[in-house]
C-alpha positions as CSV (number, residue, x, y, z in Angstrom):
1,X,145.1,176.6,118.8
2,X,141.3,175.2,118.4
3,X,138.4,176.5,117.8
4,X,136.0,173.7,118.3
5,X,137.5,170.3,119.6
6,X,137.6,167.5,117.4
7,X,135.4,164.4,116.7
8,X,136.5,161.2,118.4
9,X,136.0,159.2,115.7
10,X,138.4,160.7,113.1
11,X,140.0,158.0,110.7
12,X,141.5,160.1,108.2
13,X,143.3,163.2,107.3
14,X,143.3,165.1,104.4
15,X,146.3,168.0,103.5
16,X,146.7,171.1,100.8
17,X,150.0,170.4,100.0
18,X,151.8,173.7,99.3
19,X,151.7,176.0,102.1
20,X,150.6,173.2,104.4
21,X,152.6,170.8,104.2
22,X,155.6,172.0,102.6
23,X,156.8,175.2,101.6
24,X,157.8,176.1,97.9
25,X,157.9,179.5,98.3
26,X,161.5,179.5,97.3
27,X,161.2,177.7,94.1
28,X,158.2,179.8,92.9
29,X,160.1,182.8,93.8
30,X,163.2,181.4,91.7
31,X,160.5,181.2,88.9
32,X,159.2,184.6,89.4
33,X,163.0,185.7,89.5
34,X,163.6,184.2,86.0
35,X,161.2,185.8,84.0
36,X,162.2,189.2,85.8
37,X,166.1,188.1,84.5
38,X,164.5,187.7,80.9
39,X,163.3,191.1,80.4
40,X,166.0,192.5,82.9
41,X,164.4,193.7,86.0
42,X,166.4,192.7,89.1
43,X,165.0,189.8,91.0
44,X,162.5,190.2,94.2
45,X,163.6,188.9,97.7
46,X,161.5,185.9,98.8
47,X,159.6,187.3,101.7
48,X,158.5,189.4,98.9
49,X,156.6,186.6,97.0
50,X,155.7,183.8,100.0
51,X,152.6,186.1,100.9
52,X,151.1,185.2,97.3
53,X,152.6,181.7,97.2
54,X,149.4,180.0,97.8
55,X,147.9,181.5,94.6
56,X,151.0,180.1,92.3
57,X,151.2,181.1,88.6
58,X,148.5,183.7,89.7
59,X,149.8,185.1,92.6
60,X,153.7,185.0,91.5
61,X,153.0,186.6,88.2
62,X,151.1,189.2,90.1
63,X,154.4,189.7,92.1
64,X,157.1,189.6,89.3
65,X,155.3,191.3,86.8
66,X,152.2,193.1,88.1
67,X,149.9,191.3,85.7
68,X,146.4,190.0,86.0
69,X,144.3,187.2,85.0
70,X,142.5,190.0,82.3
71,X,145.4,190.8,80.3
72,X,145.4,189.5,77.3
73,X,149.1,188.5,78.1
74,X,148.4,186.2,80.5
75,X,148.2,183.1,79.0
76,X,151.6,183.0,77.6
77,X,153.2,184.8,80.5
78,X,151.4,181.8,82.5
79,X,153.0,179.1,80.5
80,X,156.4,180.9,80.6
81,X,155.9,180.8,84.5
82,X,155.1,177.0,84.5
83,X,158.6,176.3,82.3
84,X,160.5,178.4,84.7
85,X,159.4,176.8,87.7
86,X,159.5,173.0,86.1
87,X,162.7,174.4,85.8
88,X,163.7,175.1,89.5
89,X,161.1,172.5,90.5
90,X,162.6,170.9,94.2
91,X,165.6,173.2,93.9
92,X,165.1,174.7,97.3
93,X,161.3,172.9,98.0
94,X,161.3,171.8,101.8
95,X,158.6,170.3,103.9
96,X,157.8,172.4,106.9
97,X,159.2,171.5,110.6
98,X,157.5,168.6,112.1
99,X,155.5,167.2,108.9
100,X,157.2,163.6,108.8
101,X,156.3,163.3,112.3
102,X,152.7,164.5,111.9
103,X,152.4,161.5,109.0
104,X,154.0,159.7,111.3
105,X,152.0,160.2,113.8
106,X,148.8,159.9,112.4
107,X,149.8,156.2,110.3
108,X,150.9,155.1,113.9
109,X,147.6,156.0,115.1
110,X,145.9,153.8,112.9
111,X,144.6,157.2,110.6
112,X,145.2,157.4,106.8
113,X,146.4,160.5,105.3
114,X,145.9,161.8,101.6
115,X,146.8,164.8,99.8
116,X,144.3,167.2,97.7
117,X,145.7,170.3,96.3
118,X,145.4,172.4,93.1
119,X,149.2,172.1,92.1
120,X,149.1,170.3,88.8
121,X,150.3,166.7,88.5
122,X,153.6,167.3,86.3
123,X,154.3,169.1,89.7
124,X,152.9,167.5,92.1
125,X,154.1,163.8,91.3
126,X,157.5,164.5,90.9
127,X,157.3,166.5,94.4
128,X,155.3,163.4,96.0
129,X,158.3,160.8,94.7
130,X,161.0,163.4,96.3
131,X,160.2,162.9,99.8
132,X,160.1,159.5,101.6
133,X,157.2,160.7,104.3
134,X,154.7,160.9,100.8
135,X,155.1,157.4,100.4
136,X,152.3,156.5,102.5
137,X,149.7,158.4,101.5
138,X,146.4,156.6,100.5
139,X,145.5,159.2,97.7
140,X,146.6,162.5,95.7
141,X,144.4,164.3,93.9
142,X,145.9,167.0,91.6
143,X,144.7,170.3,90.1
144,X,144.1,168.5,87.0
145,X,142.4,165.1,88.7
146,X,138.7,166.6,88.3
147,X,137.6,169.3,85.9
148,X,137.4,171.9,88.5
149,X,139.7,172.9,91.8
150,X,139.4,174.0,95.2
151,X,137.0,175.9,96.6
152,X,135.2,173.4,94.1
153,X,134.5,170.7,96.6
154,X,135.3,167.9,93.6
155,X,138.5,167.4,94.5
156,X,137.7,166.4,97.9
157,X,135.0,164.3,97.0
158,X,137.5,162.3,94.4
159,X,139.6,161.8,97.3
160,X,137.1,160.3,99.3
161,X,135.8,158.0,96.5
162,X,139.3,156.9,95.6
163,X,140.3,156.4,99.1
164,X,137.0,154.7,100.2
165,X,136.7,157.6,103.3
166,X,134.1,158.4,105.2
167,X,133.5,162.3,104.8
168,X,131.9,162.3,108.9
169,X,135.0,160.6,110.2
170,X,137.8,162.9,107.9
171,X,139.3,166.2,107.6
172,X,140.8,168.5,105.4
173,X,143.5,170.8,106.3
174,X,144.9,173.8,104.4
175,X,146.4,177.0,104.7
176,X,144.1,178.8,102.6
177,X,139.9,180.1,102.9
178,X,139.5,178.1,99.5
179,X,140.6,174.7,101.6
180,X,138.1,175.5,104.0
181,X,135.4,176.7,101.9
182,X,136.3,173.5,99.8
183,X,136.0,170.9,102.8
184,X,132.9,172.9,104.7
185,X,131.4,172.0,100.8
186,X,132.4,168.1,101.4
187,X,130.6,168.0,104.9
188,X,134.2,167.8,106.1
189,X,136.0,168.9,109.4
190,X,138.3,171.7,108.6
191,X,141.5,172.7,109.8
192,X,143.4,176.2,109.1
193,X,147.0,176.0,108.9
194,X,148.1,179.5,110.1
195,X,151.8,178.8,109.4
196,X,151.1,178.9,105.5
197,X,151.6,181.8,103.1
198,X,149.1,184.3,105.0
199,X,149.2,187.6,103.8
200,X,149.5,190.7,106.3
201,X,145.7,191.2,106.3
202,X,144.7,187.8,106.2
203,X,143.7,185.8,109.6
204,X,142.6,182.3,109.2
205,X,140.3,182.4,112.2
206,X,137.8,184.2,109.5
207,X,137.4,181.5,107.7
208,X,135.0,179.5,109.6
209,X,137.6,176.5,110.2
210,X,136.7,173.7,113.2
211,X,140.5,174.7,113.9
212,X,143.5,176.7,113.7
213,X,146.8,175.6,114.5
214,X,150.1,177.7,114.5
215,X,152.6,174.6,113.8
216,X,151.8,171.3,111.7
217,X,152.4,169.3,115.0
218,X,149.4,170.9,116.3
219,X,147.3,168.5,114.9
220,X,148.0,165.8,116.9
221,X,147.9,167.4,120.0
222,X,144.4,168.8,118.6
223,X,143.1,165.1,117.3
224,X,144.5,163.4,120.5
225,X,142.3,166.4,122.9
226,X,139.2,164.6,124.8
């Protein structure tokens, strides 16, 4: 599970949201699915696109249509994307096994929690007010909140400034290398979530992370190690 052990004077937590904490693969993929149904393709099984779920509109449209970021399609195939999935937004969205408790857990330790991820807000609110176990969360910063997003470290620093946390006592977790490289940027502690949406080639202990844990309850038993 770890790579390093952890500071003893952690006082906050910081989480990616998709892939992380929970897991929209199936609503991207329903997304993906519905522009395939426009231009009558059959739809893609979902193991299929939760490898590129952590990449969204990029990584789906990859999937469902083979295109790139350097056609000169992509704009407007992107925007149809986003429709589709505001669509089927929280149709089948989930949070991972064991996340309430990990907030939980940490707000009963005294620690303050905060989300940072590169979903935009008309996504990420609505997806914050669905679940109950958000409701304590001492900031979220969007894709949109700064001008750029992760590995950019701006949206951690906004986090920080908002929240009023001290980079040397918090840190980020995420289940891609841009959370890492993002937090590494902020002076942060990082922590890989291996769980997320890895591809087949990918292995998180590359990544230069203080951690890597296989489950999000992992990080307690990580934070409460000696």
């Amino acid at each position: 599970m770890s790579v390093n052990s952890p500071p003893v004077d952690i006082c906050a937590v910081l989480f990616d949201l998709d892939g992380t904490l929970i897991d929209s693969a199936p609503d991207l993929a329903l997304a993906g699915n519905a522009l395939r149904h426009a231009r009558k393709l059959p739809p893609l099984d979902l193991d299929i696109y939760r490898p590129h779920a952590g990449s969204g509109a990029r990584g789906v449209l990859h999937v469902a249509l083979g295109v790139t970021p350097e056609q000169a399609d992509y704009a407007a195939l992107r925007e149809e994307f986003l429709e589709a999935y505001d669509r089927h937004l929280l149709r089948q969205t989930l949070s991972f096994d064991g996340v309430p408790q990990l907030l939980a857990g940490l707000s009963s330790r005294g620690a303050r929690w905060g989300i940072v991820t590169n979903k935009a807000s008309r996504f990420t609110l609505p997806t914050m007010g669905a679940f109950s176990m958000f409701q304590d969360a001492c900031t979220v910063i969007c894709g949109d909140t700064t001008p750029h997003t992760k590995p950019h470290p701006a949206p951690i620093f906004a986090a920080l400034q908002a929240a009023h946390l001290d980079p040397r006592q918090t840190i980020y977790v995420g289940d891609d290398a841009r959370d890492i490289q993002a937090g590494r940027a902020a002076g942060l502690r990082t922590v890989a979530a291996a769980y997320g949406y890895l591809g087949p080639d990918t292995d998180p202990r590359d990544w230069g992370a203080d951690a890597v844990i296989h489950s999000p309850l992992e990080l307690l038993k990580w934070l409460d190690k000696d």
